[in-house]
LOTI-729533 format. One record per atom (N, C-alpha, C): residue number from 0; residue in three letters; atom name; z, x, y. Coordinates in steps of 0.001 Angstrom, whole numbers, plus 500000, padded with zeros to 6 digits. Atoms other than C-alpha are relative to their C-alpha. Example, Ala and Ser with C-alpha at 12.3 -4.5 7.8 and 13.67 -1.06 7.14 Angstrom:
BEGIN
nr 0 rest ALA atom N c3 500000 c1 500890 c2 498810 $
nr 0 rest ALA atom CA c3 507800 c1 512300 c2 495500 $
nr 0 rest ALA atom C c3 500000 c1 500900 c2 501200 $
nr 1 rest SER atom N c3 499940 c1 499180 c2 498810 $
nr 1 rest SER atom CA c3 507140 c1 513670 c2 498940 $
nr 1 rest SER atom C c3 500730 c1 499230 c2 501090 $
This chain:
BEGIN
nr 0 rest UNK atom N c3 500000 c1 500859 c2 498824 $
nr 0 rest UNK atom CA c3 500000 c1 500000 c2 500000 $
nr 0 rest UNK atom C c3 500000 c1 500898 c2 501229 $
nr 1 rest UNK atom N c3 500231 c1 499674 c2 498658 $
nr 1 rest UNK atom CA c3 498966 c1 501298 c2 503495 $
nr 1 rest UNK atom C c3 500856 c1 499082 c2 501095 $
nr 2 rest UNK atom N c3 499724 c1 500909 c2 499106 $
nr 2 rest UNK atom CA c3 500840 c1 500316 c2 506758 $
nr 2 rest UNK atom C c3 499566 c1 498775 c2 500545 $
nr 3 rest UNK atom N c3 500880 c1 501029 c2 499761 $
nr 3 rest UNK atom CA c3 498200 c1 497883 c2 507537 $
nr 3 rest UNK atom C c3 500026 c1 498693 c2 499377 $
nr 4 rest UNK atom N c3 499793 c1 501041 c2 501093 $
nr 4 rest UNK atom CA c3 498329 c1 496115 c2 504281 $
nr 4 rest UNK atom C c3 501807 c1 499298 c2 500121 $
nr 5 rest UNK atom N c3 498904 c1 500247 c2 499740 $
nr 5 rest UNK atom CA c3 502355 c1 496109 c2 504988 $
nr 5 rest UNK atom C c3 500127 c1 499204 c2 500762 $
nr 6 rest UNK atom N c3 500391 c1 500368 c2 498843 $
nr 6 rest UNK atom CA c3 501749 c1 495035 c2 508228 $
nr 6 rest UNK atom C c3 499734 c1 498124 c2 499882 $
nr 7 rest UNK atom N c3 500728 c1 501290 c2 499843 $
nr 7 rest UNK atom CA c3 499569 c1 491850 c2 507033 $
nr 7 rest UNK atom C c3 501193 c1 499201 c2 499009 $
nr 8 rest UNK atom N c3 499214 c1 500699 c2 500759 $
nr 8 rest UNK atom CA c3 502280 c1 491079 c2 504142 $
nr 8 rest UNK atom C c3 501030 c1 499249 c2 500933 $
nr 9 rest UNK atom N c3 498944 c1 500671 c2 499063 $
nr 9 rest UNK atom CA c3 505165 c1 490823 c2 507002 $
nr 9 rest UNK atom C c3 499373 c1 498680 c2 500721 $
nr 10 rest UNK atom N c3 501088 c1 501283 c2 499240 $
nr 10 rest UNK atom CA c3 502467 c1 488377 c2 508635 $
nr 10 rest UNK atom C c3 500196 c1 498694 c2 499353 $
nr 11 rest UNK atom N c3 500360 c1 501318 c2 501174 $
nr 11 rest UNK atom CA c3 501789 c1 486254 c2 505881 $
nr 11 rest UNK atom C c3 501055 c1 499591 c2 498820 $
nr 12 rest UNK atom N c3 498864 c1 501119 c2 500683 $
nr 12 rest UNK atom CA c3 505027 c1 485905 c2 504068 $
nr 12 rest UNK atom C c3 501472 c1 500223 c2 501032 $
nr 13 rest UNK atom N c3 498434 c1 500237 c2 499600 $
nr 13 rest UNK atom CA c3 507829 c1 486319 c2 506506 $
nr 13 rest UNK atom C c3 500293 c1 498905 c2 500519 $
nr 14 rest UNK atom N c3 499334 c1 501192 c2 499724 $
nr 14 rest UNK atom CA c3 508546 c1 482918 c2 507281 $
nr 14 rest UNK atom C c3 500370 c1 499067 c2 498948 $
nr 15 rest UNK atom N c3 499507 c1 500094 c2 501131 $
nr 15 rest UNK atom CA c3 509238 c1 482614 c2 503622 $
nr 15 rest UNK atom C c3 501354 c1 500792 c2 499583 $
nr 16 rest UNK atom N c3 498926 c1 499106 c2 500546 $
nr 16 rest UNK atom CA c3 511287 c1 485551 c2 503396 $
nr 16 rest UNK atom C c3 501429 c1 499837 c2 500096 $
nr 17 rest UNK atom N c3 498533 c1 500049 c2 500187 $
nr 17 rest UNK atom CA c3 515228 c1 485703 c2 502841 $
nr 17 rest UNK atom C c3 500352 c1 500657 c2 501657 $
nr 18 rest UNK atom N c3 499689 c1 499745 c2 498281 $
nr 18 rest UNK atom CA c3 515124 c1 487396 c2 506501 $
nr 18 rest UNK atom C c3 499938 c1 499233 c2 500965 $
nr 19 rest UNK atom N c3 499763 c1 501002 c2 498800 $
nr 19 rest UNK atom CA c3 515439 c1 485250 c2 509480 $
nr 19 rest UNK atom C c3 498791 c1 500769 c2 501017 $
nr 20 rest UNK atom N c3 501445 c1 500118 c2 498794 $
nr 20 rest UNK atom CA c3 512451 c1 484890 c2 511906 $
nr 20 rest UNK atom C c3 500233 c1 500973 c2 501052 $
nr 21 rest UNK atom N c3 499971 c1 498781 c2 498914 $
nr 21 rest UNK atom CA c3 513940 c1 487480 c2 514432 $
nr 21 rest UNK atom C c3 500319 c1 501606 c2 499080 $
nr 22 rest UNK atom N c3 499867 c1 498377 c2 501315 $
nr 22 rest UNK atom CA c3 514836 c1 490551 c2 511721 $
nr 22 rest UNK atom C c3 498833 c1 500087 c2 499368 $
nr 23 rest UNK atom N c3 502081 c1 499979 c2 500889 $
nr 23 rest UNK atom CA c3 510611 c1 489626 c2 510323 $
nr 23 rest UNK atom C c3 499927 c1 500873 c2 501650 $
nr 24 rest UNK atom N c3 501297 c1 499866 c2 498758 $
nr 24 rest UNK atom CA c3 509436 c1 489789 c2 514220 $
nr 24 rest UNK atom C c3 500760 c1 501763 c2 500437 $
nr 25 rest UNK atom N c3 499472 c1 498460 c2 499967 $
nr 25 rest UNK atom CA c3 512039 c1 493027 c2 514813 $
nr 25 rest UNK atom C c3 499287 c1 501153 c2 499387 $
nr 26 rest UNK atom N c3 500763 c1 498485 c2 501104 $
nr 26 rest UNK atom CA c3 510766 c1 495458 c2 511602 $
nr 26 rest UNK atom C c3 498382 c1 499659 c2 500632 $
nr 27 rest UNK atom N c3 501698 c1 500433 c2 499798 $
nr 27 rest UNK atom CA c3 507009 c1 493681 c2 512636 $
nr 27 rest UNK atom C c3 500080 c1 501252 c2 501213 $
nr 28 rest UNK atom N c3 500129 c1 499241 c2 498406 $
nr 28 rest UNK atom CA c3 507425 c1 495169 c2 516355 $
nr 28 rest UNK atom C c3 500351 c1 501190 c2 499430 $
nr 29 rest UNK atom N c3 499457 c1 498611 c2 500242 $
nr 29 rest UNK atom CA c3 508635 c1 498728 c2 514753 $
nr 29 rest UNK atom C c3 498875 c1 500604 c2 498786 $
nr 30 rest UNK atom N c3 501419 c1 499683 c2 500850 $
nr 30 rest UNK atom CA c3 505633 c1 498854 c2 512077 $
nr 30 rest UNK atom C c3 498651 c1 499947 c2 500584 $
nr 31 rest UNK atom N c3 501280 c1 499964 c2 499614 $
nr 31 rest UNK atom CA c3 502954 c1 497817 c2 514604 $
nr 31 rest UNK atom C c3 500097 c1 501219 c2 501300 $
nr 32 rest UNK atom N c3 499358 c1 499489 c2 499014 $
nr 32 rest UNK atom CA c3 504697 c1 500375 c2 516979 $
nr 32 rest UNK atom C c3 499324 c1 501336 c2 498732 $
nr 33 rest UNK atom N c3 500739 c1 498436 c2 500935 $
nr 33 rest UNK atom CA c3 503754 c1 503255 c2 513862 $
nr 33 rest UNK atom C c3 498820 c1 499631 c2 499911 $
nr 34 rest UNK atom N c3 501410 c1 499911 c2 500081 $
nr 34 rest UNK atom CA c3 500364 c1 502154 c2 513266 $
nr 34 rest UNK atom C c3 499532 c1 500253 c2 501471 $
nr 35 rest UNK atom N c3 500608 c1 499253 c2 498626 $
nr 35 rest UNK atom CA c3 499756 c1 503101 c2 517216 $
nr 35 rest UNK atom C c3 499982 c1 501114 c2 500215 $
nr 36 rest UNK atom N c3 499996 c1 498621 c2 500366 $
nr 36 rest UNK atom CA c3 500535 c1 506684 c2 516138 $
nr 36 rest UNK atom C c3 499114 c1 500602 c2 499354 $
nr 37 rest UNK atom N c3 501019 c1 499139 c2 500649 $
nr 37 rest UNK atom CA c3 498453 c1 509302 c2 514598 $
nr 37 rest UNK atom C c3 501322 c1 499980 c2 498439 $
nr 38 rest UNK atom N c3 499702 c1 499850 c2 501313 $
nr 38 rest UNK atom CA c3 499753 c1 508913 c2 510529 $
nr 38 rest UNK atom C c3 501077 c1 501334 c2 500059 $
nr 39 rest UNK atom N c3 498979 c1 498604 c2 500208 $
nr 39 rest UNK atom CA c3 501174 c1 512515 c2 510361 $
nr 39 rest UNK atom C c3 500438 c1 500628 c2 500842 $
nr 40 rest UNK atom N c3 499067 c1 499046 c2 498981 $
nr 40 rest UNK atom CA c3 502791 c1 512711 c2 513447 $
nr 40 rest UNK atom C c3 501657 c1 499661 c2 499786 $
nr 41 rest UNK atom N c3 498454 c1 500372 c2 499533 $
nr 41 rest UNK atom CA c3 506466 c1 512505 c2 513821 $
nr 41 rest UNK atom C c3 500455 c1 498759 c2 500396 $
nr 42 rest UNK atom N c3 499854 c1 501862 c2 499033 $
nr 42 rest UNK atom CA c3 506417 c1 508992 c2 516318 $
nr 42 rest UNK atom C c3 499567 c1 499138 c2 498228 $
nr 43 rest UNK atom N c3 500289 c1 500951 c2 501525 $
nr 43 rest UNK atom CA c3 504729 c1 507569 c2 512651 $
nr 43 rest UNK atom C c3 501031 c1 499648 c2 499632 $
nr 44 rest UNK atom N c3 499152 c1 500440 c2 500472 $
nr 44 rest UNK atom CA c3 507360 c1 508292 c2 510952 $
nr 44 rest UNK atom C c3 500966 c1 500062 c2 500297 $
nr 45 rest UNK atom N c3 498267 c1 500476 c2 498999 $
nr 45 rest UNK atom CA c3 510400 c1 508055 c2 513468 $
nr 45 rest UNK atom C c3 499739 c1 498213 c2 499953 $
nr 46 rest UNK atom N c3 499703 c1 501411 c2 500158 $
nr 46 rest UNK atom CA c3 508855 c1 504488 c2 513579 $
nr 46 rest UNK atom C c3 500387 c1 499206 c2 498719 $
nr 47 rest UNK atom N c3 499541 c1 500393 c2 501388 $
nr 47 rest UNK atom CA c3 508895 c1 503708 c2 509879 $
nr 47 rest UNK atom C c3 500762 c1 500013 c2 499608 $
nr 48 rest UNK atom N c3 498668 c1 499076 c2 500562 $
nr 48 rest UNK atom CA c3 512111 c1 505353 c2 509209 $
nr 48 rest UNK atom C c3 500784 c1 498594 c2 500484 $
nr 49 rest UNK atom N c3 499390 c1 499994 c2 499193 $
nr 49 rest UNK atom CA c3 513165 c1 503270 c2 511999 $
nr 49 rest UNK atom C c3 499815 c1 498266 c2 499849 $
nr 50 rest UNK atom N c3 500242 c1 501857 c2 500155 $
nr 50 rest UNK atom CA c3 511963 c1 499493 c2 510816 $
nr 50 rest UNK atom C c3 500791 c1 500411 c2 498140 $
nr 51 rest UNK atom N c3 499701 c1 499101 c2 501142 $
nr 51 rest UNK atom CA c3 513382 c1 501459 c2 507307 $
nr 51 rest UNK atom C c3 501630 c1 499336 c2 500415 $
nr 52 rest UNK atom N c3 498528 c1 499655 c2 499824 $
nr 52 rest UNK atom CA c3 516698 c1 501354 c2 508968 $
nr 52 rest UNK atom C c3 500669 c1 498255 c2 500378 $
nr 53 rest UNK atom N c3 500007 c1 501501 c2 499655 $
nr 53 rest UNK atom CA c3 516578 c1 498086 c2 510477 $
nr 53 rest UNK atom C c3 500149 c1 498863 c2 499101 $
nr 54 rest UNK atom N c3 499511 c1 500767 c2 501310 $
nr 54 rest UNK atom CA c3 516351 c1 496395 c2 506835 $
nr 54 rest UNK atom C c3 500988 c1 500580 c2 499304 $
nr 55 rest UNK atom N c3 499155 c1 499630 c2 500554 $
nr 55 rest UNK atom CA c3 518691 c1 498538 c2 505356 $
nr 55 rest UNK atom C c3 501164 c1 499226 c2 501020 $
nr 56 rest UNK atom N c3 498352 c1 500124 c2 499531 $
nr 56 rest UNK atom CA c3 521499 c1 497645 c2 507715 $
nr 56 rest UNK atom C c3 500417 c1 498618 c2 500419 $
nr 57 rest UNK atom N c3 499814 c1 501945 c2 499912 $
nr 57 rest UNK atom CA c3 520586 c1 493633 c2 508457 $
nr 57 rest UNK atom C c3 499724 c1 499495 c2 499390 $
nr 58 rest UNK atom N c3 500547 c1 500487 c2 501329 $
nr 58 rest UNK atom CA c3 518821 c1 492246 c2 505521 $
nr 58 rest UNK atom C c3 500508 c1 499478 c2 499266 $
nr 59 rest UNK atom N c3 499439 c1 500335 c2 501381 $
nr 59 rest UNK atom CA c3 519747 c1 490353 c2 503049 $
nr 59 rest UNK atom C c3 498991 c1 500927 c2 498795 $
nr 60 rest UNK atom N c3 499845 c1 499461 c2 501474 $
nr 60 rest UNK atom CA c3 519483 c1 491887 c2 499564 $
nr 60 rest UNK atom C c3 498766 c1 499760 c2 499592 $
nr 61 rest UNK atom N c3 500508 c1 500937 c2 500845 $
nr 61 rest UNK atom CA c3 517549 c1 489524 c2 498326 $
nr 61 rest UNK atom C c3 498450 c1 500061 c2 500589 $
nr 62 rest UNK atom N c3 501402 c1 499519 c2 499063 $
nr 62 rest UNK atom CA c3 514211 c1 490402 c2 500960 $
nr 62 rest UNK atom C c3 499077 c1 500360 c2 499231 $
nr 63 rest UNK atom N c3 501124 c1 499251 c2 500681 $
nr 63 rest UNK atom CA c3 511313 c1 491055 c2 499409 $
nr 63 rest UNK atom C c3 499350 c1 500398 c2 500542 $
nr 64 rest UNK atom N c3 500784 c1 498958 c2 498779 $
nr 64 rest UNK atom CA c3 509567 c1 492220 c2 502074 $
nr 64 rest UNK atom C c3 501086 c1 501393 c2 500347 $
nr 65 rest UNK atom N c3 498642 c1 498893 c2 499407 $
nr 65 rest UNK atom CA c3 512713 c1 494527 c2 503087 $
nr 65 rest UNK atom C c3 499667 c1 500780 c2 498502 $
nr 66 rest UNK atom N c3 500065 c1 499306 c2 501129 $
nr 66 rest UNK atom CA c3 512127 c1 495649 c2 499460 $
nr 66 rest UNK atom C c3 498644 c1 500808 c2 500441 $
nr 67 rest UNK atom N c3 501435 c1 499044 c2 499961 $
nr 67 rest UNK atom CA c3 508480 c1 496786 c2 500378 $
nr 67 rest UNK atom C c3 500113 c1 500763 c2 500737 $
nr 68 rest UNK atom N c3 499814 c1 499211 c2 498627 $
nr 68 rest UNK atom CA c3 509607 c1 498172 c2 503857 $
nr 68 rest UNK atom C c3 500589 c1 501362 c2 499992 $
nr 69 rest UNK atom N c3 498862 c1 499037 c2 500694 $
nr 69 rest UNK atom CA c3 512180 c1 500277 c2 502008 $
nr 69 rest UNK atom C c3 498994 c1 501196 c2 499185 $
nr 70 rest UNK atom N c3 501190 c1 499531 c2 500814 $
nr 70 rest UNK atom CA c3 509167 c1 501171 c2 499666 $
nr 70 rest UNK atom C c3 499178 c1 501235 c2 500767 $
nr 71 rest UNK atom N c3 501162 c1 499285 c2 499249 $
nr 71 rest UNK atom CA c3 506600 c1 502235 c2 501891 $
nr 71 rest UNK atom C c3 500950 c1 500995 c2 501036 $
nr 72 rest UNK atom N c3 499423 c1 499066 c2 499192 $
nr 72 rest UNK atom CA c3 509151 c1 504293 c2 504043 $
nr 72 rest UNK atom C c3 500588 c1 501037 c2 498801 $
nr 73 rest UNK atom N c3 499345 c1 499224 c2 501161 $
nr 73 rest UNK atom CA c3 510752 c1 506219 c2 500658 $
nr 73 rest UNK atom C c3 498489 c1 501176 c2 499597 $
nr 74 rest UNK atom N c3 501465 c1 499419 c2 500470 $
nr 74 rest UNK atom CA c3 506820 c1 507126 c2 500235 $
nr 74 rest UNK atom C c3 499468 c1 500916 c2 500877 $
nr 75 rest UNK atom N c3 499830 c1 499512 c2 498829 $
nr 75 rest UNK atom CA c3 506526 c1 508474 c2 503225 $
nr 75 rest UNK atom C c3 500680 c1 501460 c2 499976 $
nr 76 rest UNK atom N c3 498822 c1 498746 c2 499540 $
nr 76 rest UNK atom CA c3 509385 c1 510501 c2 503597 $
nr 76 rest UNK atom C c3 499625 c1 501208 c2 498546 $
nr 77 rest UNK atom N c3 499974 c1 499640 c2 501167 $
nr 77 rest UNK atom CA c3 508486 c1 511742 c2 499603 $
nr 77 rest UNK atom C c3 498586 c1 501349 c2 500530 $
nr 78 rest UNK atom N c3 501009 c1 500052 c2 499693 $
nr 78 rest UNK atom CA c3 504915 c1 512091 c2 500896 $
nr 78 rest UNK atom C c3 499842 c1 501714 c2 501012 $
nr 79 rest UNK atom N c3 499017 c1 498875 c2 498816 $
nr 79 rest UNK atom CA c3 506490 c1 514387 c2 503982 $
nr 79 rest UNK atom C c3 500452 c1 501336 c2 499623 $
nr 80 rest UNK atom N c3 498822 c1 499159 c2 500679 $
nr 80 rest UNK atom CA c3 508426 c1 516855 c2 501827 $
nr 80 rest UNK atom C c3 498628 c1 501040 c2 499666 $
């Protein structure tokens, strides 16, 4: 999964999701905030890290999107190394 594709999932199922309509539009604004970056700069992934952090610490559990968000930032950082 690419940010983009991430991007369109938060779109198209967060008003399903176990997150509440302002913690979707929050991580949304902090993922469309990294795709305005160049991929392998730093701002990328300070933003990812940083919608990363945002489900880790408000989220319910139970998120399945917060599960992908978690995902695609673990890949990243792996990616990074």
């Amino acid at each position: 999964m690419n940010l983009t594709e991430l991007i369109r999932a938060v779109d198209e199922r967060g008003a399903a999701d176990a997150a509440s309509t302002g913690q979707v539009a929050s991580v949304r604004g902090a993922l469309v905030a990294a795709a305005a970056q160049d991929p392998g700069s730093t701002a990328y992934q300070s933003r990812v890290q940083g919608a990363a952090r945002l489900v880790s610490e408000t989220w319910p559990f139970s998120s399945e999107l917060g599960t992908l968000v978690l995902a695609f930032s673990e890949a990243l950082q792996r990616h990074a190394r």
